[in-house]
N, C-alpha and C positions, 0 to 999 in steps of 0.2 A: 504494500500500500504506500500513497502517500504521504510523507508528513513532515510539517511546519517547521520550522526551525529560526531561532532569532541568532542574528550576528550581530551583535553590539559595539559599535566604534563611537568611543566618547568622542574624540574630536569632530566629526561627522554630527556628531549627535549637538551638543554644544554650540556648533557652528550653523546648524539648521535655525534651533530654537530659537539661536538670537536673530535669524532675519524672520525669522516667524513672526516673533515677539515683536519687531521692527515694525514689517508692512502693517501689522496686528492696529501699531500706534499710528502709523500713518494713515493708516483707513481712519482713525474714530476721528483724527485730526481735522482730515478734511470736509468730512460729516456736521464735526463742531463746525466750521467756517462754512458750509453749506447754512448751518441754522444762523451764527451771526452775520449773512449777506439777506437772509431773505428777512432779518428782526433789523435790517438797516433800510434795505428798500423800501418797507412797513412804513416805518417811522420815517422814512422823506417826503414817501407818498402822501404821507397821514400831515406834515408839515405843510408840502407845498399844496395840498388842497384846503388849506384854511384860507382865510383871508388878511389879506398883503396888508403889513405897518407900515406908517411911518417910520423917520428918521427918529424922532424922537420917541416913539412906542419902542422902537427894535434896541435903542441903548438903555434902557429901561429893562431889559427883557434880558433875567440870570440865567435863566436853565439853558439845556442844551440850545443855540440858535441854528445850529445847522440845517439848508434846506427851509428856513423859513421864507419865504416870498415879500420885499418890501416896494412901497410905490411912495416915490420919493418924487419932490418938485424943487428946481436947483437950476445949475450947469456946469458942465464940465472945466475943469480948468487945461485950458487951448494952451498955456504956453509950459505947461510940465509936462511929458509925454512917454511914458516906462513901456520898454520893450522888451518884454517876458523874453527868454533866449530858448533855442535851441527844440520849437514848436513843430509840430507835422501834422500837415493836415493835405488828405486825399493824397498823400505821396510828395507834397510839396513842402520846402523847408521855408519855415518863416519864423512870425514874433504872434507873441497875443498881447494887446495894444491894452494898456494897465492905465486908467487917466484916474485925475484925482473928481468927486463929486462932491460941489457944494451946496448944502443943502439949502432952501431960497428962504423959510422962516425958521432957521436952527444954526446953532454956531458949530454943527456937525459936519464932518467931512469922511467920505466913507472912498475907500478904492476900488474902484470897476473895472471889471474885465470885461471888456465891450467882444473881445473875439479874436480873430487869427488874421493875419495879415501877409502874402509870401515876400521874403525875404530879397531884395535886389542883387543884380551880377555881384556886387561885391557887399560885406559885411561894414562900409566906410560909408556908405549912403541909406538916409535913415527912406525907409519905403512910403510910397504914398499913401496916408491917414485923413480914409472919408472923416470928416464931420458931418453932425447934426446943422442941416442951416439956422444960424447962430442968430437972432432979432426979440431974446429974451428969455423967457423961463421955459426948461426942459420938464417936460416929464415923462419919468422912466419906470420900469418894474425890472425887478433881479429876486434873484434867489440868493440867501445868505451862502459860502461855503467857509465853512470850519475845518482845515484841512488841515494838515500839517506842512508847515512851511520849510524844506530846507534851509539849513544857516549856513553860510559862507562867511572866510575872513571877510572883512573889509576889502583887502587889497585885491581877492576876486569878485566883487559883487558886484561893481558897476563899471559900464565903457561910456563916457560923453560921448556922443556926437554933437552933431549941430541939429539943435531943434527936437532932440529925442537922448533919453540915455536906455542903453543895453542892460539889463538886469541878469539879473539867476536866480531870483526867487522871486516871489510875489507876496512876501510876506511884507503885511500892511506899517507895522513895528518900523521895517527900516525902510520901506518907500516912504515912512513919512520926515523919517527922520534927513532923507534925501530930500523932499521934497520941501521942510523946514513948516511942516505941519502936524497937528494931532489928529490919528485918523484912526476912525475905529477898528478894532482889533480884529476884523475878518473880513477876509473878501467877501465882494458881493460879485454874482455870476450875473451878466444883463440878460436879460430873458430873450430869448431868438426874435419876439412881436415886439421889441420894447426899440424906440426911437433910437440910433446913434449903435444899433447892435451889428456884430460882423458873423462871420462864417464862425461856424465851431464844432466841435464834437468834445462834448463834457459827459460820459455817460455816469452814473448812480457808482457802478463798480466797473471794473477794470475785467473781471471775471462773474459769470452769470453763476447764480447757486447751481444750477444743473452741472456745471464744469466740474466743482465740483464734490457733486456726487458722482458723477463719473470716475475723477479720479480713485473717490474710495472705494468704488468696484475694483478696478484696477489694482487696487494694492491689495485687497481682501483677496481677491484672484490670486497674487504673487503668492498671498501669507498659506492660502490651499495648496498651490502647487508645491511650494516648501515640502508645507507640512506631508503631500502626497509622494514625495520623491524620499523623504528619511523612510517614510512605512516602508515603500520597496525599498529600499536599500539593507532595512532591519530586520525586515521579516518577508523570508525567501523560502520555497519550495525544496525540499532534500529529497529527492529519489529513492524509496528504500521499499523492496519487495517484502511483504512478510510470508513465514509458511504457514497454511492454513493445513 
């Protein structure tokens, strides 16, 4: 008859376990990031369907702001003009046009990302910057973003040009501190319908919850096959005839 037999290699064995254990963590990880993208979409969605603040409502406002929608009456200030670096949009290299907003009955000042703008033959000429036709009070709507802003020395943060300076962040902190203003502490996105808006793609995430959960099939799958190749490797078939 036939019968079973286990061949036991610790290092084999050891060495399974811990990518077992591995994928094991990578799958639940990504499952966790599946549930906090789709408890983030919620809650933007759930923001930007309220109804749009003021300037002076939205500095007023402690708890989380991200994704709140505000409608603000002002104008842009035309002779400071921050060019976000190193932007791509449909394949094309450019800036996202960063202006400062003042608001028309508030001592508030907030920085908008109006959009994307492609980048001229060379990086020594600032690109052409549609404006709003200028003859008095703007009015705009944006979405608040709370994001986290990279920080850079000073000595790489800004390039003058003439009539525009180059940036590497968009944090409101040191454009304002560039621009010799106090401005509140979060960008505001301009809404794609809102006056003085340009081309963009800003999605919610960078990665859809489905992504993934896909990916933790994928690892669950790796952590099976693992665990499927030690059982053969362990326990194998011995050929042995008995006499009956």
């Amino acid at each position: 008859m036939i019968r079973d037999a286990i061949r036991l290699n610790w290092k084999v064995t050891l060495f399974s376990l811990f990518f077992f254990v591995l994928f094991v963590c990578l799958g639940s990880w990504q499952l966790q990031r599946e549930t906090e993208k789709v408890e983030l979409i919620q809650a933007r969605e759930q923001r930007t369907g309220s109804p749009a603040v003021g300037l002076t409502a939205l500095n007023a406002l402690t708890s989380d702001v991200d994704g709140v929608r505000i409608h603000a009456r002002g104008d842009f200030d035309r002779q400071q003009v921050f060019l976000l670096d190193n932007r791509v949009l449909e394949g094309k290299v450019g800036f996202e046009v960063l202006a400062v907003f003042r608001g028309e009955n508030s001592d508030m000042a907030v920085l908008v990302n109006r959009g994307f703008v492609p980048m001229n033959r060379t990086r020594n000429v600032v690109p052409a910057i549609p404006w709003p036709a200028s003859g008095g009070t703007l009015s705009i709507e944006g979405v608040v973003y709370a994001g986290d802003y990279q920080q850079l020395s000073s000595a790489l943060f800004s390039r003058e040009l003439p009539g525009a300076m180059i940036v590497q962040t968009a944090d409101p902190l040191e454009i304002g501190r560039l621009a010799g203003v106090t401005l509140y502490p979060h960008l505001v996105r301009l809404a794609e319908t809102s006056v003085g808006a340009l081309p963009r793609h800003w999605p919610v995430t960078t990665m859809q919850p489905e992504k993934h959960r896909a990916y933790a099939v994928q690892w669950f799958a790796m952590a099976v096959a693992v665990l499927g190749a030690l059982i053969a490797f362990t326990w194998h078939k011995r050929g042995e005839t008995a006499d009956e």
